[in-house]
C-alpha positions, 0 to 999 in steps of 0.5 A, spaced: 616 291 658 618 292 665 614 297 670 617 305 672 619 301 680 623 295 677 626 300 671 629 303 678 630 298 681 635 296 676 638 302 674 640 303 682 643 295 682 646 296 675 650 302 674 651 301 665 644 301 666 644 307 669 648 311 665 645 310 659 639 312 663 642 318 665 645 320 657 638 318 654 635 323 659 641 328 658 639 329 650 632 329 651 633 334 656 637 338 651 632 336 645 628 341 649 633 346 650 634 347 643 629 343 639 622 344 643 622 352 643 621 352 635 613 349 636 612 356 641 616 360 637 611 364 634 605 365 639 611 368 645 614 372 639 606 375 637 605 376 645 599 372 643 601 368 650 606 369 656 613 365 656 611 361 661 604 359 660 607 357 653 612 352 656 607 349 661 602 349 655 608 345 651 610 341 655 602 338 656 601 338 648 609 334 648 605 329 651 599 328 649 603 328 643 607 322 644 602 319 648 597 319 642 600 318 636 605 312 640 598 309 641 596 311 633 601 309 630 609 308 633 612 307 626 616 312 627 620 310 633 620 303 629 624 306 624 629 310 628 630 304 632 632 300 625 636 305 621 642 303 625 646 295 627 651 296 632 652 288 630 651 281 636 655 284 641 651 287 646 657 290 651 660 294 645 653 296 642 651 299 649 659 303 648 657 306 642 650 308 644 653 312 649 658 314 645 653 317 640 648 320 645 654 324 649 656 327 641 649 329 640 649 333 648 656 336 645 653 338 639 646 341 641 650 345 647 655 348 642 649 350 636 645 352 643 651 357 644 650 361 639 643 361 638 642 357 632 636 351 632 639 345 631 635 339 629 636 334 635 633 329 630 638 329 625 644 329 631 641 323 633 641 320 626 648 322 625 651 321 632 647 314 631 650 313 625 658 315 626 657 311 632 656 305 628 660 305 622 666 306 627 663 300 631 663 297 625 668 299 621 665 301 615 657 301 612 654 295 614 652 298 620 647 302 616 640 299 614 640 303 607 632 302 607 631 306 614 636 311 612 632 313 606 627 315 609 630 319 613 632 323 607 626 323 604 623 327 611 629 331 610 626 333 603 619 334 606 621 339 612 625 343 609 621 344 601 613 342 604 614 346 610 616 354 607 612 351 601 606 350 605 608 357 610 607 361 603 600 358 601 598 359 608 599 366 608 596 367 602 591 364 603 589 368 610 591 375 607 586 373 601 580 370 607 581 377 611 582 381 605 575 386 606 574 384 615 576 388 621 583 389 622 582 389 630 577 384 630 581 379 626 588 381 629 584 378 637 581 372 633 588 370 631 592 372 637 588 366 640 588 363 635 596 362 635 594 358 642 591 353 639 597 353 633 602 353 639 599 347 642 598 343 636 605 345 633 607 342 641 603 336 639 606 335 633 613 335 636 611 330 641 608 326 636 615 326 632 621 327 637 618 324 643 618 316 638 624 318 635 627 319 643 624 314 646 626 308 641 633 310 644 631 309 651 629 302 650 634 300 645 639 302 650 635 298 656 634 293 651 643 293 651 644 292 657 640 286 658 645 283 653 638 283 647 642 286 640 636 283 637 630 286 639 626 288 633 619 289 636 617 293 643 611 296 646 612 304 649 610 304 656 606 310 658 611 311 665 616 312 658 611 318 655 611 321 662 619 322 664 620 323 656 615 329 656 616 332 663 624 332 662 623 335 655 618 341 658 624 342 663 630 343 658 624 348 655 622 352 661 631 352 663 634 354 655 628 356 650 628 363 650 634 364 647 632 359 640 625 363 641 628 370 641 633 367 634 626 364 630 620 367 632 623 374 633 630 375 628 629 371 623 623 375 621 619 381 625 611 376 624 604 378 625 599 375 629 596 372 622 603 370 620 604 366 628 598 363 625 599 361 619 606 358 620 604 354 625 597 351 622 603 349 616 608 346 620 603 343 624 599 340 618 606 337 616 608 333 621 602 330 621 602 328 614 610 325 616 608 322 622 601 318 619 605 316 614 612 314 618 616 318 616 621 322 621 622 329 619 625 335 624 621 339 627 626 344 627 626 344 619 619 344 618 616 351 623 622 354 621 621 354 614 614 355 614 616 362 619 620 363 612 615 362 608 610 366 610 615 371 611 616 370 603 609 371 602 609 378 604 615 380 601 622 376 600 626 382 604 621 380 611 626 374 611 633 376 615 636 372 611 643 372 615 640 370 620 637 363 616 643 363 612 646 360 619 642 356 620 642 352 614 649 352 614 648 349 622 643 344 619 648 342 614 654 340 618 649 337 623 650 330 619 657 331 618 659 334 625 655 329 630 656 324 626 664 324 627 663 326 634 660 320 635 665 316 631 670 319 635 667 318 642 666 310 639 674 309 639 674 314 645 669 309 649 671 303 647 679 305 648 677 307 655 672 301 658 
């Protein structure tokens, strides 16, 4: 893998390098917009830490997330990396790789208008996957194998993560049940710190692989290499990627932060906890094991679990009914932005 300085050195003298450049920095940018504010949802909607310390503290456990688990175990960058074939012509592959990340840009700007968040990892699943199938003109593009396990992180983000929210809560209430409600409510509200930073982690851990494979799938287009099947993630990588993702949080989080931490259902500071303990114990087992799951899908449905615990009415439920109706037309939606952005592109250049 080349050094930072040569990657610039390239991108400044090879402009479709960077343009690919530009579009992979534009979604990781929007992931953290959209996506990372979901990890410091909970402890800025308790107070338990002031916004912008939050943000800073996000964007440090972003990546030391991504620097760790990369270090521990990349498979989850191997499999995003694999889930598509966009075939040998490596001209038409960088096309269809724009075409998908452009899409997935529309997408996550659109969902973030409305404040709803969306999972930017199931947007880059679907753009990748319209962008091939259009390239290809059908299924081959798709390695199946790839594909269902991305549908079994689907499963797991969404029923784990509120199963996992529900127990969690119940378990601290019983714990707590006889001690102090002043002495309990200080201990968590520092608690959720630790919780906030190790959801941050976990969100590094997941969606910092699943971008940065894209990054080197298209620097490896450029050079003309449609077939590499086996990368090395450099650390320069880790560091651009953490630190563009902590900038899209600071610009556009408090809009998402507001929808999942504060209106989707009023939380304790033993709520913020136990949903972040949750979450986070999820995306742990997901990335140990290899499976890419949302980050998005997981906190949320551990915020509704928790809220379920208590009772069901402590669930807005209009407010989760939008976005799970998001979250549905997210594979369809970005998916058919990306196929049609591939004959736009194609048809263009």
């Amino acid at each position: 893998m080349p050094s930072f300085f040569e990657f610039l050195s390239d991108a400044v003298t090879n402009p479709p390098l960077l343009i690919t450049a530009l579009l992979t920095m534009g979604v990781i940018f929007v992931n953290g917009w959209t996506d990372a504010p979901n990890a410091i949802a909970t402890c800025v909607s308790t107070r338990a830490i002031a916004p912008r310390a939050a943000i800073i503290m996000a964007a440090v456990f972003n990546f030391l997330g991504v620097f760790v688990m990369t270090m521990f175990n990349s498979t989850v960058a191997q499999t995003v990396y694999n889930m598509v074939d966009f075939g040998g012509n490596s001209k038409d592959a960088l096309t269809a790789l724009c075409a998908a990340l452009f899409a997935i840009v529309v997408w996550a700007v659109a969902a973030w208008y409305f404040g709803i968040p969306t999972s930017e990892s199931h947007a880059l699943i679907a753009g990748l996957s319209g962008a091939a199938i259009s390239l290809k003109g059908g299924l081959s593009g798709i390695n199946g194998s790839e594909w269902v396990k991305v549908l079994y992180g689907l499963g797991l983000s969404t029923a784990l993560g509120f199963i996992a929210g529900w127990v969690a809560a119940k378990l601290t209430t019983f714990i707590c049940q006889d001690l102090d409600r002043r002495k309990t409510t200080t201990f968590f509200r520092k608690a959720q710190v630790c919780g906030g930073a190790a959801m941050a982690f976990m969100h590094g851990a997941q969606d910092g692989q699943k971008f940065m494979s894209v990054f080197l799938l298209g620097m490896f287009l450029v050079k003309g290499q449609a077939n590499v099947t086996e990368f090395v993630i450099p650390t320069w990588l880790m560091l651009l990627c953490s630190a563009v993702m902590g900038i899209g949080t600071s610009i556009g989080g408090y809009r998402i932060i507001k929808a999942v931490g504060m209106d989707m259902v009023k939380l304790e500071t033993y709520q913020g906890f136990s949903a972040d303990v949750a979450a986070a114990g999820c995306l742990l087992l997901s990335s140990l094991t290899g499976i890419p799951v949302s980050t998005t899908h997981t906190k949320t449905t551990a915020i509704m679990g928790v809220g379920a615990s208590k009772r069901l009415s402590a669930v807005n439920w209009s407010v989760v009914k939008e976005m799970v109706l998001t979250w549905v037309l997210t594979f369809p939606g970005c998916g058919l932005i990306g196929y049609l952005m591939v004959k736009l592109f194609v048809w263009i250049f």
